[in-house]
Backbone as ProteinMPNN parsed JSONL, in Angstrom:
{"seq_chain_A": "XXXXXXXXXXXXXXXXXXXXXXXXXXXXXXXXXXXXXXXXXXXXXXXXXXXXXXXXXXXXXXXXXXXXXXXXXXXXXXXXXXXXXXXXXXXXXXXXXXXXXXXXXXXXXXXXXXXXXXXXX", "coords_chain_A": {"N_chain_A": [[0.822, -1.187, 0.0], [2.039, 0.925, 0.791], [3.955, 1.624, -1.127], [2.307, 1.998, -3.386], [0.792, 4.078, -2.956], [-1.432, 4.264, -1.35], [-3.635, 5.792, 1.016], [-5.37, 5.27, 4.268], [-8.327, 6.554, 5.155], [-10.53, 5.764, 6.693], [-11.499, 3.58, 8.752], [-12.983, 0.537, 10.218], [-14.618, -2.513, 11.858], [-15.69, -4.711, 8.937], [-15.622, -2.68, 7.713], [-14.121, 0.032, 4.924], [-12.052, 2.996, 4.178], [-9.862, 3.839, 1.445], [-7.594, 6.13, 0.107], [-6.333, 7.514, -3.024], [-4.065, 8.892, -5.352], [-3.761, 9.203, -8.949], [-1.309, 8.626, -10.48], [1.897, 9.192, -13.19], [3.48, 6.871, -13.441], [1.202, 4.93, -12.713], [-0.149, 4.346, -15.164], [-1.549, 2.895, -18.103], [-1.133, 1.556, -21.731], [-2.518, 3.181, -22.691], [-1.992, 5.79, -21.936], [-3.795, 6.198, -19.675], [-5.076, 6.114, -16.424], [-4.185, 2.227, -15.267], [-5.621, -0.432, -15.032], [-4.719, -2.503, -13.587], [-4.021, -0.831, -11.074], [-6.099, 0.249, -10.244], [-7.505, -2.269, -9.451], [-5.701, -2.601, -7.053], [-6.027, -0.969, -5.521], [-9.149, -1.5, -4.599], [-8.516, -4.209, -3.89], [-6.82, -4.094, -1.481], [-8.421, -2.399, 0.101], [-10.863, -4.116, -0.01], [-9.092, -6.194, 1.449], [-8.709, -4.621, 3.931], [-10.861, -3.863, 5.325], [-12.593, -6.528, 5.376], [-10.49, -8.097, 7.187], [-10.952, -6.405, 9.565], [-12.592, -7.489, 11.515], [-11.006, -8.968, 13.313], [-10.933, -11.096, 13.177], [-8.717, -12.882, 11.18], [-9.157, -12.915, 7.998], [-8.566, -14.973, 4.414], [-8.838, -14.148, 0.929], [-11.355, -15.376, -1.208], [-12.424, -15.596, -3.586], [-13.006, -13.182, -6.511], [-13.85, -10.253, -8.084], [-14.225, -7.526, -10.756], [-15.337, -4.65, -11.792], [-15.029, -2.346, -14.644], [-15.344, 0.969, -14.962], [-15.061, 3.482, -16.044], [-12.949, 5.635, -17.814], [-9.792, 6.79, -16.014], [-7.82, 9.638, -14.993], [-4.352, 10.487, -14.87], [-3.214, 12.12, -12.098], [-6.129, 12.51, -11.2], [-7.488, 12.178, -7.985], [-8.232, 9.283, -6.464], [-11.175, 7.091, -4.457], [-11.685, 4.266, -2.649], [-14.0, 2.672, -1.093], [-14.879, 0.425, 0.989], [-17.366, -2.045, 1.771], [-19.398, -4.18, 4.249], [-21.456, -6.611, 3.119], [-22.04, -9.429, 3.451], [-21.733, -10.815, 6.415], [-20.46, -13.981, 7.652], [-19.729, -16.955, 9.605], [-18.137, -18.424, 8.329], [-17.4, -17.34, 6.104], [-17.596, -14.275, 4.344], [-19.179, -11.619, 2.772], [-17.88, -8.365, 0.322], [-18.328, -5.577, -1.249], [-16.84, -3.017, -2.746], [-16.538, -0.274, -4.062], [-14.99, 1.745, -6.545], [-14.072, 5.262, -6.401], [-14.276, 8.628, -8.165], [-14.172, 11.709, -7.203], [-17.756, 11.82, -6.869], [-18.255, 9.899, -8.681], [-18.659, 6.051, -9.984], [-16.102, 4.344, -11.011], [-14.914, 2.389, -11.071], [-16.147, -1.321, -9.915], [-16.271, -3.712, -7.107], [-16.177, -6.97, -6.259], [-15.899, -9.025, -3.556], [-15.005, -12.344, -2.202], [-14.454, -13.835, 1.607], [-12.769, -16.327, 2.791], [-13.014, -16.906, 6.407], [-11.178, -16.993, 9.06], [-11.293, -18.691, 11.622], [-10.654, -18.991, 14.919], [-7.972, -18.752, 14.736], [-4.882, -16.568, 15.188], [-4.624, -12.87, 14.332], [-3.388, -11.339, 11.571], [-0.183, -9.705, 11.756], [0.565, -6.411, 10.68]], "CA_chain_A": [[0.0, 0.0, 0.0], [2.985, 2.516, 0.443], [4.811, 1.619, -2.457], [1.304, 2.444, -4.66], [0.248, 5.593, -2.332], [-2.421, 4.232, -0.258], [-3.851, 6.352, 2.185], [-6.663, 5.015, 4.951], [-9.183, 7.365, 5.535], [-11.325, 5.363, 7.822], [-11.605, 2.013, 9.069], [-14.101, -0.299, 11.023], [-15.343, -3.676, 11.682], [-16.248, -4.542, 7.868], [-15.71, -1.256, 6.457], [-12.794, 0.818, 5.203], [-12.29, 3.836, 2.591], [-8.767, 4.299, 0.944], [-7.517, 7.134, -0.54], [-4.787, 7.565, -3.804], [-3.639, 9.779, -6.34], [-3.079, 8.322, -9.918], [0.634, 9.166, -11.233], [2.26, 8.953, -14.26], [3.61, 5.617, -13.305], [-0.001, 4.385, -12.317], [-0.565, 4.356, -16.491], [-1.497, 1.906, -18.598], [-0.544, 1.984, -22.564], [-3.117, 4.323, -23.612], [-2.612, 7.013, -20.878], [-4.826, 6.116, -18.577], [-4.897, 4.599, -15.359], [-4.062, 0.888, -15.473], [-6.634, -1.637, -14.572], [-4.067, -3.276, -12.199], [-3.828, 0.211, -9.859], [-7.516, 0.399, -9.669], [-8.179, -3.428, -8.631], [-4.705, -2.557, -6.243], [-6.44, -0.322, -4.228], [-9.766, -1.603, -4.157], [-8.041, -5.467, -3.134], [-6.321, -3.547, -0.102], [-9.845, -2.049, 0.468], [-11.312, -5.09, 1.029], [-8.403, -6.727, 2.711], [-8.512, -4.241, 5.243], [-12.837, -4.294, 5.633], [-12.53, -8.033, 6.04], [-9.804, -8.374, 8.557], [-10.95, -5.836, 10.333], [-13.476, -8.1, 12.912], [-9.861, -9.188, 14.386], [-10.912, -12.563, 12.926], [-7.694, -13.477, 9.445], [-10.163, -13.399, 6.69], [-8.388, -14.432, 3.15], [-9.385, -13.948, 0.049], [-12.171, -16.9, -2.051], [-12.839, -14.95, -4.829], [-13.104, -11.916, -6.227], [-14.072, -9.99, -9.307], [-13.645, -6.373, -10.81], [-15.652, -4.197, -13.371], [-13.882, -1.022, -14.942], [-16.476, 1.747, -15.92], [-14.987, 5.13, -16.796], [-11.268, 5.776, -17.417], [-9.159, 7.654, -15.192], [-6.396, 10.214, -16.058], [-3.214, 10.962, -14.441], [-3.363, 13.579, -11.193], [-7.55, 12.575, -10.432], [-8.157, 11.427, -6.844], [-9.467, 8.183, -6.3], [-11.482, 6.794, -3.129], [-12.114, 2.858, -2.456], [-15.14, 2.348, -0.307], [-15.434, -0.752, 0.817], [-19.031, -1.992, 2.456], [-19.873, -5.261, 4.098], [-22.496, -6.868, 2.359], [-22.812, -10.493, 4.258], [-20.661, -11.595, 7.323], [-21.074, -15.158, 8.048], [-19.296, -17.388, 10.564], [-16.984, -18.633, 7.87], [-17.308, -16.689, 4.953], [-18.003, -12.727, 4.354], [-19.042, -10.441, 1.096], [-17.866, -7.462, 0.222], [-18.798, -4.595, -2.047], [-16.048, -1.675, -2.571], [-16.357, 1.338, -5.182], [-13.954, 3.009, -6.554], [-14.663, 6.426, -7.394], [-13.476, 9.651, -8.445], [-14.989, 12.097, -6.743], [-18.869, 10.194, -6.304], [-18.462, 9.141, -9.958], [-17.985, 5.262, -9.4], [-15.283, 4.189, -12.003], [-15.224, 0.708, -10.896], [-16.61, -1.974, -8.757], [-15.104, -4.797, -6.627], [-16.83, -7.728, -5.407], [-15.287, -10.186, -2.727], [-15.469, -13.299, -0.635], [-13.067, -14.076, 1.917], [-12.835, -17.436, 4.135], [-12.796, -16.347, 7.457], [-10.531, -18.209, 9.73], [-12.072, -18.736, 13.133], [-9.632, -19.573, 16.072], [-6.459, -17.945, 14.463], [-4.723, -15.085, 15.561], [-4.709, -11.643, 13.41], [-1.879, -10.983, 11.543], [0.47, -8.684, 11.953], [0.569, -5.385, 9.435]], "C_chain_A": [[0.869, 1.254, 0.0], [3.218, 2.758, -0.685], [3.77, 2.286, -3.864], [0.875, 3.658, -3.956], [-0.435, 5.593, -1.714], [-2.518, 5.096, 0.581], [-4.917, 5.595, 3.047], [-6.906, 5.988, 5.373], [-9.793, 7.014, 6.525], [-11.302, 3.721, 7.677], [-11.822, 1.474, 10.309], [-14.337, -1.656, 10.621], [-16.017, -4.045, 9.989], [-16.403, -3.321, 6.978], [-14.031, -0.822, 6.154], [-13.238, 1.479, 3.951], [-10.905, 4.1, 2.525], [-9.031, 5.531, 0.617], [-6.179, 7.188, -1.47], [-5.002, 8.629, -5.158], [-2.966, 9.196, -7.375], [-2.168, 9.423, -10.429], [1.038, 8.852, -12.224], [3.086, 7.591, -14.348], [2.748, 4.719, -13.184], [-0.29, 3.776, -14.428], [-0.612, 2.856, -17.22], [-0.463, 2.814, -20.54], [-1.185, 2.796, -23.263], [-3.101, 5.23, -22.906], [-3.268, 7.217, -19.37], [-4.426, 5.116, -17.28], [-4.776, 3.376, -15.063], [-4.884, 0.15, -14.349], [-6.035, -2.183, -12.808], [-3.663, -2.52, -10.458], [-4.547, 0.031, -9.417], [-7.982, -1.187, -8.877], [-6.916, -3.722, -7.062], [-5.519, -2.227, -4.877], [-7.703, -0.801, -3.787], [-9.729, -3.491, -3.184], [-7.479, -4.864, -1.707], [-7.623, -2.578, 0.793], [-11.039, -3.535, 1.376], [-10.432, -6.003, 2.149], [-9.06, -6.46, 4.251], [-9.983, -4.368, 6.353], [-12.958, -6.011, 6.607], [-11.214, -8.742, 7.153], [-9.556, -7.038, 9.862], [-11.973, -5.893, 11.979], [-12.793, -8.412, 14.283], [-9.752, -10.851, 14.101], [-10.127, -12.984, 11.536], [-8.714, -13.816, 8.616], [-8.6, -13.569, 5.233], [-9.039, -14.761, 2.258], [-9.843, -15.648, -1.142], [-11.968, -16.301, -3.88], [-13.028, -13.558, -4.924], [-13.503, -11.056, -7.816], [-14.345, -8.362, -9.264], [-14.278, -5.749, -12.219], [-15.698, -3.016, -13.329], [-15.304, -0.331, -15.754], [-16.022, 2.853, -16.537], [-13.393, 5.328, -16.491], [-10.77, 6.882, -16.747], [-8.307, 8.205, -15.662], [-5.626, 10.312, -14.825], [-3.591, 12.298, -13.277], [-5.205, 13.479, -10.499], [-7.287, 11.477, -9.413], [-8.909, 10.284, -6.412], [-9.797, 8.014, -4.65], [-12.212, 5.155, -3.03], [-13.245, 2.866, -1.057], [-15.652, 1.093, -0.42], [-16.44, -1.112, 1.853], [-19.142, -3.802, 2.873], [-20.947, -6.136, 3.693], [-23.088, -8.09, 2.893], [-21.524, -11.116, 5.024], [-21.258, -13.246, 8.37], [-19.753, -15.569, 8.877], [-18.135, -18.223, 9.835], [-16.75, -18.035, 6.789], [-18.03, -15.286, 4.826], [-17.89, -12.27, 2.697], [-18.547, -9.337, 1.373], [-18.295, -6.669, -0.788], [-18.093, -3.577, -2.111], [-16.351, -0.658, -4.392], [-15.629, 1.872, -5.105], [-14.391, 4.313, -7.29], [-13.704, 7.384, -7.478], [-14.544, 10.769, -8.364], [-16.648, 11.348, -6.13], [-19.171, 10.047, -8.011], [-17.826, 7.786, -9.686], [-17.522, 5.288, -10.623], [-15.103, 2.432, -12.125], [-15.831, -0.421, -9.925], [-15.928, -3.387, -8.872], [-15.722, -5.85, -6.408], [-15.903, -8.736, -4.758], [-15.661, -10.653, -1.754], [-14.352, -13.761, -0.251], [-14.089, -15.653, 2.703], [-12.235, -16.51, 5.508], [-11.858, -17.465, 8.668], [-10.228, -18.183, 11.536], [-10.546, -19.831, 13.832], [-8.049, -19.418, 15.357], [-6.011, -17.05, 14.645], [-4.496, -14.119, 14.234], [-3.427, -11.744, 12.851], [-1.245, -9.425, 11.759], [0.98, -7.639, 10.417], [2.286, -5.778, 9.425]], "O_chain_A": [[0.609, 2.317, -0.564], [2.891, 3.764, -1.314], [4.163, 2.817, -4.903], [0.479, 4.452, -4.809], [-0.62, 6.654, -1.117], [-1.447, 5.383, 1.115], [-5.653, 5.078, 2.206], [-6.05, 6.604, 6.008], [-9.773, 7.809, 7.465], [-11.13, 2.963, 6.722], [-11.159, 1.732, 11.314], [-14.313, -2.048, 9.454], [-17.097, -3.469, 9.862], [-17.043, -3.082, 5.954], [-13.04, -1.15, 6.808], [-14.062, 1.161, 3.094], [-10.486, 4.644, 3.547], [-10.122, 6.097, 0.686], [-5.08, 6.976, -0.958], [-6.051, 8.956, -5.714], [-1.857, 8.695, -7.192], [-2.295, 10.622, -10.674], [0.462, 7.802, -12.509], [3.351, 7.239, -15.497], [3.128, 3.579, -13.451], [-0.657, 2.617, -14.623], [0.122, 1.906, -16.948], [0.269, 3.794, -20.684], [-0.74, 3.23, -24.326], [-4.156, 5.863, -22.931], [-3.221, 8.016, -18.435], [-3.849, 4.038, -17.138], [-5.609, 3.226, -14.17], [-4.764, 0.193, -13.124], [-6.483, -2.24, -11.663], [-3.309, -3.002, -9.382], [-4.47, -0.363, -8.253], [-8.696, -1.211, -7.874], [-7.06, -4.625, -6.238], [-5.651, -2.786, -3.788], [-7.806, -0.703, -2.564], [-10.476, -3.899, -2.295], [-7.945, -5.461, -0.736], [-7.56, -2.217, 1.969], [-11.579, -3.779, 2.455], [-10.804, -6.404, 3.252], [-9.539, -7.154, 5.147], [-10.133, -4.742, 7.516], [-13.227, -6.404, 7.743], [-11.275, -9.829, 7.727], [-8.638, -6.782, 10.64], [-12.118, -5.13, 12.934], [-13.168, -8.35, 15.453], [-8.917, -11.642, 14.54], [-10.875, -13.456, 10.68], [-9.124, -14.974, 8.534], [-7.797, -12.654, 5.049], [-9.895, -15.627, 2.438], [-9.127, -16.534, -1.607], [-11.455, -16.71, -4.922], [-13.179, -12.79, -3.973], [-13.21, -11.792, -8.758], [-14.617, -7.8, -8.203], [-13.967, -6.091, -13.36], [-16.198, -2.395, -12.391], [-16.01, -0.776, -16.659], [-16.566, 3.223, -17.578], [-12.78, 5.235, -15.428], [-11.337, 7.963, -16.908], [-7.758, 7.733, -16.658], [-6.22, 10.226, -13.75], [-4.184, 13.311, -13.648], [-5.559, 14.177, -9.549], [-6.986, 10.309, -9.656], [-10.082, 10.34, -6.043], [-9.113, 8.504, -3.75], [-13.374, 5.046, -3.418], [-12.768, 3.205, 0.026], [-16.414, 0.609, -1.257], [-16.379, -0.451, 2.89], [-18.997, -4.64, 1.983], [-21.441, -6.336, 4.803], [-24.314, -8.176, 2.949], [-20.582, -11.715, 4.504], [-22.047, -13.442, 9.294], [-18.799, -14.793, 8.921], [-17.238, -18.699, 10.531], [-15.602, -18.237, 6.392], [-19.172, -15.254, 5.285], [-17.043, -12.44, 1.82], [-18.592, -8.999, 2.556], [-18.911, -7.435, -1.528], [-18.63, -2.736, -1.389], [-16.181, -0.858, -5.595], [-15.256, 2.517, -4.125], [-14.898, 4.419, -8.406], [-12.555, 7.25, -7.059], [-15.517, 10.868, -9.112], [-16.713, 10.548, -5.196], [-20.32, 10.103, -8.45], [-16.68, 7.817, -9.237], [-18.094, 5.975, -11.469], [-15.171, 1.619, -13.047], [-15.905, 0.082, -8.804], [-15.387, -4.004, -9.79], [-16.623, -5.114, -6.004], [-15.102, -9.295, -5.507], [-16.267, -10.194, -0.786], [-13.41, -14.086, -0.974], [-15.262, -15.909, 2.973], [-11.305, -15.704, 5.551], [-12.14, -18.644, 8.88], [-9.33, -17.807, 12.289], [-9.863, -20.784, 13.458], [-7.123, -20.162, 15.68], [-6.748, -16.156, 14.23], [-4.203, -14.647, 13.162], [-2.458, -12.163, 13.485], [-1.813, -8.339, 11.878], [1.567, -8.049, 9.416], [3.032, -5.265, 8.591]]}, "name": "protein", "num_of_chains": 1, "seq": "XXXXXXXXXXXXXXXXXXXXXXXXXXXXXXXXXXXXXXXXXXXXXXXXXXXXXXXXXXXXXXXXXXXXXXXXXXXXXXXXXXXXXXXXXXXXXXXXXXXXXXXXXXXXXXXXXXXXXXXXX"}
């Protein structure tokens, strides 16, 4: 999360909202923001949502759909939302937007892994 610019804005039990600034390294080959930034930040979005009960959730699945391209220097914000927390498995739901235009959406399920300790950041 350093190395790409992450910021956390907020973070709770099943929630969290990043914050990053796309850079001229962020680029793909047409200019634009590369696919692999945007599913960067919103994967460290849900990470942080889903291991934030205190209970090691990782990641089942996960999937990622790109709506409106980004340029160089616009603000993004990952908002991620819990959607269903079960006793071994949890949804998520994160948006990435730019400004409250979403640009992409995240979906993920983690396994949750009951009677293990947290890890360490």
């Amino acid at each position: 999360m350093r190395l790409l610019g992450f910021r956390v804005a907020r973070l709770g039990p099943g929630e969290a909202v990043l914050l990053a600034e796309v850079r001229a390294e962020h680029t793909n080959i047409h200019g634009h923001c590369h696919g692999g930034f945007l599913y960067s930040l919103a994967d460290a979005a849900f990470a942080l949502a889903s291991n934030a009960h205190g209970t090691p959730a990782v990641a089942l699945c996960t999937h990622m759909e790109y709506f409106k391209a980004v340029r160089v220097g616009e603000r993004l914000e990952a908002h991620a939302r819990e959607e269903n927390l079960g006793r071994r498995t949890a949804t998520y739901r994160i948006e990435v937007r730019n400004r409250e235009r979403v640009v992409a959406l995240f979906t993920g399920t983690v396994f949750r892994m009951e009677g293990q300790s947290k890890p360490e950041a």
